[in-house]
MOPAC internal coordinates of N, CA, C and O (Angstrom, degrees):
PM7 1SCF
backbone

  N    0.0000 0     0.00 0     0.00 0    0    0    0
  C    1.4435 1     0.00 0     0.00 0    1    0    0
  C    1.5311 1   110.86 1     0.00 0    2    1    0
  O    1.2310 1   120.16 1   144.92 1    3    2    1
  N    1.2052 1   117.29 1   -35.08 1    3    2    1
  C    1.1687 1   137.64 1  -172.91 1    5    3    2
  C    2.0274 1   103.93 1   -58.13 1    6    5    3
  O    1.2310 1   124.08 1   123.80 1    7    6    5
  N    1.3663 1   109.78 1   -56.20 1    7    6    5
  C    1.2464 1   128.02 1   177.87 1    9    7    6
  C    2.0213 1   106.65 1   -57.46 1   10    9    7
  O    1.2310 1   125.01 1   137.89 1   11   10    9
  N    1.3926 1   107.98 1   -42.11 1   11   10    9
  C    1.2939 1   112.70 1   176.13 1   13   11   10
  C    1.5394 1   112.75 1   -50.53 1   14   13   11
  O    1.2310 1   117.05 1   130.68 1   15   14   13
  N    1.3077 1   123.21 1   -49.32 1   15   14   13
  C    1.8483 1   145.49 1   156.51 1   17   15   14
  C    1.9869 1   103.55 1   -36.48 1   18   17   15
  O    1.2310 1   128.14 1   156.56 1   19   18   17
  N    0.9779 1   101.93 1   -23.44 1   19   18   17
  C    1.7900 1    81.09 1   177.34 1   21   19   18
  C    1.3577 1    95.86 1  -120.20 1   22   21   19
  O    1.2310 1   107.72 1   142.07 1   23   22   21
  N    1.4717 1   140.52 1   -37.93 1   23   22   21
  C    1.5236 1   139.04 1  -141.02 1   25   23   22
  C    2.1439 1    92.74 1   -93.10 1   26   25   23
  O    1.2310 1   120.91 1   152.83 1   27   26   25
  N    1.1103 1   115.87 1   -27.17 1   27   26   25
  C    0.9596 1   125.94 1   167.08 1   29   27   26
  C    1.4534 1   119.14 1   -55.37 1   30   29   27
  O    1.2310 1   116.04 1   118.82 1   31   30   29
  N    1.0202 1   125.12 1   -61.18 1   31   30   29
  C    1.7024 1   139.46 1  -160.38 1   33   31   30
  C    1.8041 1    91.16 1   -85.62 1   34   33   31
  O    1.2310 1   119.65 1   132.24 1   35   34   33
  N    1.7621 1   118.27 1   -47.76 1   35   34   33
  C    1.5837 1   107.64 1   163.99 1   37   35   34
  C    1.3913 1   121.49 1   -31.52 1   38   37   35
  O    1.2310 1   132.02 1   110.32 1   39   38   37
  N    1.7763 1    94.39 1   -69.68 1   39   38   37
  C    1.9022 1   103.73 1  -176.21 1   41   39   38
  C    1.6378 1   113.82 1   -37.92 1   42   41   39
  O    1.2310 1   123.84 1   133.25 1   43   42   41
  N    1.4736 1   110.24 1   -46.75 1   43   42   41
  C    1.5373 1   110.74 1  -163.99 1   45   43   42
  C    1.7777 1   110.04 1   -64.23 1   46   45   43
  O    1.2310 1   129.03 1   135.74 1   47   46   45
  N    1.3470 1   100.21 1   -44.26 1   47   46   45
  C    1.2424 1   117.57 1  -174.18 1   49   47   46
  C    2.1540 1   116.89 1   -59.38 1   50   49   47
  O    1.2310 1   137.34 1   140.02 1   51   50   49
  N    1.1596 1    84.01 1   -39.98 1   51   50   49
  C    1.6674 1   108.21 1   169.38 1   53   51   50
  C    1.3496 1   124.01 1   -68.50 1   54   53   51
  O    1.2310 1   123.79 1   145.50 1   55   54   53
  N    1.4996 1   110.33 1   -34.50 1   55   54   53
  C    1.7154 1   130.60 1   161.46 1   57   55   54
  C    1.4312 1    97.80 1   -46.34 1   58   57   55
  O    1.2310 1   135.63 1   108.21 1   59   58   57
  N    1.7397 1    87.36 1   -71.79 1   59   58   57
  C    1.6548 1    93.06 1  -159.24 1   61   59   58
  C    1.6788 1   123.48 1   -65.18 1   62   61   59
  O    1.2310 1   125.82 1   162.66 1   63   62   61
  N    1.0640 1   106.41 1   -17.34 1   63   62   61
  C    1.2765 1   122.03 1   134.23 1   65   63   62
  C    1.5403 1   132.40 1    -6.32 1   66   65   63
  O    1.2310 1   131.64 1   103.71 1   67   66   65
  N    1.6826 1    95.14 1   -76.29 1   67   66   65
  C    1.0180 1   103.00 1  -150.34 1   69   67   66
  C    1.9202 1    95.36 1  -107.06 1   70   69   67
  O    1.2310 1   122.28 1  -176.14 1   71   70   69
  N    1.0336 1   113.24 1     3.86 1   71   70   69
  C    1.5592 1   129.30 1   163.19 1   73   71   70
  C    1.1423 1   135.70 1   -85.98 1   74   73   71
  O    1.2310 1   123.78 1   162.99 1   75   74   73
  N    1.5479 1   110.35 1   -17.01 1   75   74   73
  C    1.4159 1   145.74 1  -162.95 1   77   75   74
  C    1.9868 1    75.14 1  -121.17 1   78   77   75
  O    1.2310 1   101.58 1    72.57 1   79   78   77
  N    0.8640 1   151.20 1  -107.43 1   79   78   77
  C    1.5530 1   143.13 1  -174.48 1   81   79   78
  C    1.4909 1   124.09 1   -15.93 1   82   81   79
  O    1.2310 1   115.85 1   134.31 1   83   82   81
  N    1.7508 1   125.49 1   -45.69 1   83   82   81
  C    1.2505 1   119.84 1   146.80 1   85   83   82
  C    1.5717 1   112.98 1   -60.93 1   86   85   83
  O    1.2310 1   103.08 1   112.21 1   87   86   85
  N    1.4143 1   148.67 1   -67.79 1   87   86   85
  C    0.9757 1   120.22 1  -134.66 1   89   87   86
  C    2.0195 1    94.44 1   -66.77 1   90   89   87
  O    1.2310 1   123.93 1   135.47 1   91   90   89
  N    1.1132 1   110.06 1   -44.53 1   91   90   89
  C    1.5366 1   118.94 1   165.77 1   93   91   90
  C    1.1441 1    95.18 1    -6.43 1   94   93   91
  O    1.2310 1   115.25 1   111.67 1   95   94   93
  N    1.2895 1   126.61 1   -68.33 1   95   94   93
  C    1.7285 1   121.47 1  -133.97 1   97   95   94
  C    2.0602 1    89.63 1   -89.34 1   98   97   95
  O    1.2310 1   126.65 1   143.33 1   99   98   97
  N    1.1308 1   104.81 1   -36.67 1   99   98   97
  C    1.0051 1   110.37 1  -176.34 1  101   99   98
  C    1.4619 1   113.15 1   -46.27 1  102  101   99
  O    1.2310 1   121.43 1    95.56 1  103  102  101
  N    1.4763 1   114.87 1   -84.44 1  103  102  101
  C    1.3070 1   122.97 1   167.67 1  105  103  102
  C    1.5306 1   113.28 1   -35.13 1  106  105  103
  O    1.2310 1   119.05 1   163.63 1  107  106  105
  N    1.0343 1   119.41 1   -16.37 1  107  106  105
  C    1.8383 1   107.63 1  -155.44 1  109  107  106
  C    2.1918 1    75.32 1   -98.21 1  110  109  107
  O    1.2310 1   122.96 1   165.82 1  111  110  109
  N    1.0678 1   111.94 1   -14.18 1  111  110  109
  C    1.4832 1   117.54 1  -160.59 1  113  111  110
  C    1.5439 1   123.19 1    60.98 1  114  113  111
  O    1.2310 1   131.59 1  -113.18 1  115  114  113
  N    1.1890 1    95.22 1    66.82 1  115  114  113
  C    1.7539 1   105.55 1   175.48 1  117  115  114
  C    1.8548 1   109.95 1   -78.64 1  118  117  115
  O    1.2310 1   128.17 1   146.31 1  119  118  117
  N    1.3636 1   101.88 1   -33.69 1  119  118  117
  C    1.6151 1    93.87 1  -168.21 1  121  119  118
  C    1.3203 1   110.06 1  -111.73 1  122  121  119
  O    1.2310 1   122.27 1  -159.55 1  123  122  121
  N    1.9277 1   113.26 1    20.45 1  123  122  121
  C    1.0669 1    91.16 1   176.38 1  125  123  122
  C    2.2408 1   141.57 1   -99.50 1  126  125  123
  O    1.2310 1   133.78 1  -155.98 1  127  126  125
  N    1.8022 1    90.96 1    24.02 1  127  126  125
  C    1.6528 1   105.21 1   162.58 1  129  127  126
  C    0.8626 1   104.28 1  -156.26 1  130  129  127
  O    1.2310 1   112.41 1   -93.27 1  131  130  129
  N    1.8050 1   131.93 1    86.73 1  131  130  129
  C    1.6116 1   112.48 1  -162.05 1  133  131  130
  C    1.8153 1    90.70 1   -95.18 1  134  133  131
  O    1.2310 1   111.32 1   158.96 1  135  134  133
  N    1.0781 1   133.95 1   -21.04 1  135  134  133
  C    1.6176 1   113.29 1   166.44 1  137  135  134
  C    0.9803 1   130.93 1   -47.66 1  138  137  135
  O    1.2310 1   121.52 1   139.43 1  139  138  137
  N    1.6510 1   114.69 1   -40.57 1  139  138  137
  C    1.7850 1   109.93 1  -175.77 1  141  139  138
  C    1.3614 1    92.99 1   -85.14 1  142  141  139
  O    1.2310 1   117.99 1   110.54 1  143  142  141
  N    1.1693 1   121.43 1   -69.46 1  143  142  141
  C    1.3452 1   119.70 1  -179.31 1  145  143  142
  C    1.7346 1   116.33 1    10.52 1  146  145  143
  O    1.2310 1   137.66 1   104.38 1  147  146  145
  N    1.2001 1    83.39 1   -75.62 1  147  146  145
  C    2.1172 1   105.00 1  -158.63 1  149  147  146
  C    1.8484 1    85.90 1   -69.02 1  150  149  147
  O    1.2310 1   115.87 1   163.37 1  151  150  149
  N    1.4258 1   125.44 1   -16.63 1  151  150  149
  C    1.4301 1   104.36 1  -164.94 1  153  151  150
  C    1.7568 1    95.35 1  -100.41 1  154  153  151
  O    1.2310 1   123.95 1   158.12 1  155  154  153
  N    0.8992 1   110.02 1   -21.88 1  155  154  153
  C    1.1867 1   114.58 1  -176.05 1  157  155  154
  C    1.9921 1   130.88 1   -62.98 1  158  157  155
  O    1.2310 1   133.45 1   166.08 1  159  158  157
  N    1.6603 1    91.60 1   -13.92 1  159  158  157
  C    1.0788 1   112.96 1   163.13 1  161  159  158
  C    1.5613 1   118.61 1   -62.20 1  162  161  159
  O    1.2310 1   127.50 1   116.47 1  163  162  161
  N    1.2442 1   103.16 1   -63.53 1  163  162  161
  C    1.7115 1   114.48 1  -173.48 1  165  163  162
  C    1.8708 1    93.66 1   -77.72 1  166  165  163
  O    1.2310 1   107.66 1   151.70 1  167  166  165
  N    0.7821 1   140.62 1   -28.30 1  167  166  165
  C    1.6008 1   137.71 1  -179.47 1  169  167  166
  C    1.5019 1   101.36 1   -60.56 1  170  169  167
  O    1.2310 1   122.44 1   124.69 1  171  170  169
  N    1.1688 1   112.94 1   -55.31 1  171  170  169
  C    1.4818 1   112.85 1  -165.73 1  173  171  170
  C    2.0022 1   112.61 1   -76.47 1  174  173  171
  O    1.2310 1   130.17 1   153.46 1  175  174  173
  N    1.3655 1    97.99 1   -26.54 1  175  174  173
  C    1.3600 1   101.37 1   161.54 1  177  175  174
  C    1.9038 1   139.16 1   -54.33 1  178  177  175
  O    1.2310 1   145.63 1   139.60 1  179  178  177
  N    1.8015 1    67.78 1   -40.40 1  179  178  177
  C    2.0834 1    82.13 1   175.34 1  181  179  178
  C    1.0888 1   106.47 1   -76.65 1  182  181  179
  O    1.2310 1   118.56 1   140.80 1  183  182  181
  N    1.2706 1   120.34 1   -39.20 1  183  182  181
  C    1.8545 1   123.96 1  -164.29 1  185  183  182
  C    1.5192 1   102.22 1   -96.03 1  186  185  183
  O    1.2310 1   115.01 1  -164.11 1  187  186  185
  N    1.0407 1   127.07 1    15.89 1  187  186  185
  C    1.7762 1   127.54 1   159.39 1  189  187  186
  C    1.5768 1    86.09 1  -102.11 1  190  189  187
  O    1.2310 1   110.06 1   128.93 1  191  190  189
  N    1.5897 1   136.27 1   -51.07 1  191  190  189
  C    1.3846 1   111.44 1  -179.38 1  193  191  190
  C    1.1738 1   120.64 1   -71.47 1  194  193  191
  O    1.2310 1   117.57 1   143.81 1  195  194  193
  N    0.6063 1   122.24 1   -36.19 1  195  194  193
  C    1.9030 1   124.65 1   168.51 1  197  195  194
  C    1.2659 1   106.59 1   -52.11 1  198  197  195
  O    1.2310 1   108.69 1   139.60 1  199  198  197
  N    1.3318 1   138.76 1   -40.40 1  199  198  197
  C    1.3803 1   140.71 1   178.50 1  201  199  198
  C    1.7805 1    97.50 1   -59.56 1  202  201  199
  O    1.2310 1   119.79 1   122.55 1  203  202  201
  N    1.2009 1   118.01 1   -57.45 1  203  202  201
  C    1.2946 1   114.39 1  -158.36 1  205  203  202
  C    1.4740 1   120.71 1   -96.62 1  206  205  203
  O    1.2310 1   120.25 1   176.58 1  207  206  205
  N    1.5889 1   117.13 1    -3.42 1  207  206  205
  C    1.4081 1   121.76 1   135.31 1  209  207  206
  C    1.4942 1   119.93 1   -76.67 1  210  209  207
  O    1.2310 1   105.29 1   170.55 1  211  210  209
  N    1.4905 1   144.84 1    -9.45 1  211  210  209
  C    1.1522 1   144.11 1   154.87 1  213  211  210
  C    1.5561 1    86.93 1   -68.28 1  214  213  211
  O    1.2310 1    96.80 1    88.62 1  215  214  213
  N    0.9754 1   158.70 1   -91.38 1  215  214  213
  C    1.5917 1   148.29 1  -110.74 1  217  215  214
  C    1.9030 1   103.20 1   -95.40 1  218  217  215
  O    1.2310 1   130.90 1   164.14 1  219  218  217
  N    1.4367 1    96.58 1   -15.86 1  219  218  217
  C    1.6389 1   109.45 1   173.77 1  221  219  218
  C    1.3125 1   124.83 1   -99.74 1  222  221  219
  O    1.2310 1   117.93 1  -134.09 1  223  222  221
  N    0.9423 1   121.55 1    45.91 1  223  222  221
  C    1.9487 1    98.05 1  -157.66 1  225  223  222
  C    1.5349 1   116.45 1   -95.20 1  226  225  223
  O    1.2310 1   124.23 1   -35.72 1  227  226  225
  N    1.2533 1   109.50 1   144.28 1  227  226  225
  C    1.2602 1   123.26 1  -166.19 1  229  227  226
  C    1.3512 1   123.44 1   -43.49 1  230  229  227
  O    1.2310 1   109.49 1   -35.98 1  231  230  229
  N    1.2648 1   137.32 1   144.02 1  231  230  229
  C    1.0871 1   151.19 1   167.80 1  233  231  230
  C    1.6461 1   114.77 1   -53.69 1  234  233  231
  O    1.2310 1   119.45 1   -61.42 1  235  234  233
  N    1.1272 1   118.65 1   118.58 1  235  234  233
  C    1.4524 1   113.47 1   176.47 1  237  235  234
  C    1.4323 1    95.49 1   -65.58 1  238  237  235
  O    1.2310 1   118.87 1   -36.68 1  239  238  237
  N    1.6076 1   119.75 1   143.32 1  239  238  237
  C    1.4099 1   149.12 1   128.72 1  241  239  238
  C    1.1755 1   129.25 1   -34.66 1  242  241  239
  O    1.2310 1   123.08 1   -71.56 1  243  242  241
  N    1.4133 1   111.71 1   108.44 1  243  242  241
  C    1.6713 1   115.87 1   161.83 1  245  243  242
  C    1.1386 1   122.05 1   -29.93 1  246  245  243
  O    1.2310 1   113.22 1   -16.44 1  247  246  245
  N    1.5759 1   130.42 1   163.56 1  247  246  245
  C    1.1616 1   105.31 1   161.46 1  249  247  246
  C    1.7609 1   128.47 1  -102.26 1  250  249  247
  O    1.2310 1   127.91 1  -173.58 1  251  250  249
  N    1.3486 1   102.38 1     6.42 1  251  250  249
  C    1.3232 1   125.71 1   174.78 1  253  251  250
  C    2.1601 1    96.95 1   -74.48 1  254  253  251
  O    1.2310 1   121.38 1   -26.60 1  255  254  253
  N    1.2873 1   114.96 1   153.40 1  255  254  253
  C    1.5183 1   109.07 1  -175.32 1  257  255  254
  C    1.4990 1    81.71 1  -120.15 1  258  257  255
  O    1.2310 1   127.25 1   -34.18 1  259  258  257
  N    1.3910 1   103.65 1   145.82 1  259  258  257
  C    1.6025 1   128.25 1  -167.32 1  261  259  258
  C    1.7354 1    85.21 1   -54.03 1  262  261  259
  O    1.2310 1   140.61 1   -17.96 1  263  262  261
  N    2.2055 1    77.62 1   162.04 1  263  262  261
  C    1.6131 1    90.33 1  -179.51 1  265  263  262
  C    1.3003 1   100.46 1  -100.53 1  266  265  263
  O    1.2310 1   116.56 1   -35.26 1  267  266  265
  N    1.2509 1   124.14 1   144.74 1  267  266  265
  C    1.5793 1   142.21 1   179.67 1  269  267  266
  C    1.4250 1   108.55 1  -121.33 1  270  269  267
  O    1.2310 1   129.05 1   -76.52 1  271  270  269
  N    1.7337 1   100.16 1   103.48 1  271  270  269
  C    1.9810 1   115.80 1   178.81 1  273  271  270
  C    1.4717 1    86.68 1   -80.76 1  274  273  271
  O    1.2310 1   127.50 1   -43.17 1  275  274  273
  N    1.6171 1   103.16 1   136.83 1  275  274  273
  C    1.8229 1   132.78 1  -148.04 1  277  275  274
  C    2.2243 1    68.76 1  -120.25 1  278  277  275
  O    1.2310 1   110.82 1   -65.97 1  279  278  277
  N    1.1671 1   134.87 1   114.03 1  279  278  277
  C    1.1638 1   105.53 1   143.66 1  281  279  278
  C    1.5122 1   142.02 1   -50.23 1  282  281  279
  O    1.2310 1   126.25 1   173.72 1  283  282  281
  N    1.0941 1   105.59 1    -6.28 1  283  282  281
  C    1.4243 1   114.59 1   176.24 1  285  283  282
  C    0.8957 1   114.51 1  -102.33 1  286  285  283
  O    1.2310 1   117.48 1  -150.51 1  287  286  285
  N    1.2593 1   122.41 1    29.49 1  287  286  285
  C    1.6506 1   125.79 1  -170.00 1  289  287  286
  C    2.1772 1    97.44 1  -134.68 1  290  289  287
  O    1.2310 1   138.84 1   166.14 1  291  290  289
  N    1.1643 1    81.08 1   -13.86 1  291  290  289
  C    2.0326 1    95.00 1   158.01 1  293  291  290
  C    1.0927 1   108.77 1   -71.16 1  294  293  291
  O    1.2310 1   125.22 1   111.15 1  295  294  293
  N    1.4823 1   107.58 1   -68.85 1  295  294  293
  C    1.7358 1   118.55 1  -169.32 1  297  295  294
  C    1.6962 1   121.85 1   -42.19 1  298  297  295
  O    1.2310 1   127.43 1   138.18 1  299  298  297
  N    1.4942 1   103.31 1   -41.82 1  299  298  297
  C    1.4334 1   124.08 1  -165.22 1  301  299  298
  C    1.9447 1    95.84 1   -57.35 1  302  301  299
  O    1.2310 1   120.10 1   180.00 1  303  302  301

């Protein structure tokens, strides 16, 4: 009975807790577009690379293909 006197007043406190933590999210507006939201992560990733291969673009290629030293082509 004794244990009922503390585990009691924990639970309530842990509720309120956790009622006081939703309305939080609420007000702060956590749930209010969770589709774009979560896509908007990977969207903005591609289109910052795309930005910076548009502003970079590759060097055209010789038409000779690079030279590659064979160490074994010392030895010989």
């Amino acid at each position: 009975m004794q244990s009922m006197y503390f585990l009691i007043p924990i639970s309530l406190v842990l509720f309120v807790l956790g009622i006081f933590a939703i309305y939080y999210a609420i007000k702060s507006r956590q749930f209010d577009d969770l589709d774009n939201e979560s896509q908007r992560v990977i969207l903005d990733d591609r289109q910052f690379r795309r930005e910076q291969l548009g502003q970079n673009p590759a060097k055209p290629s010789s038409s000779q293909p690079p030279k590659i030293q064979d160490p074994t082509d010392e030895q010989k």
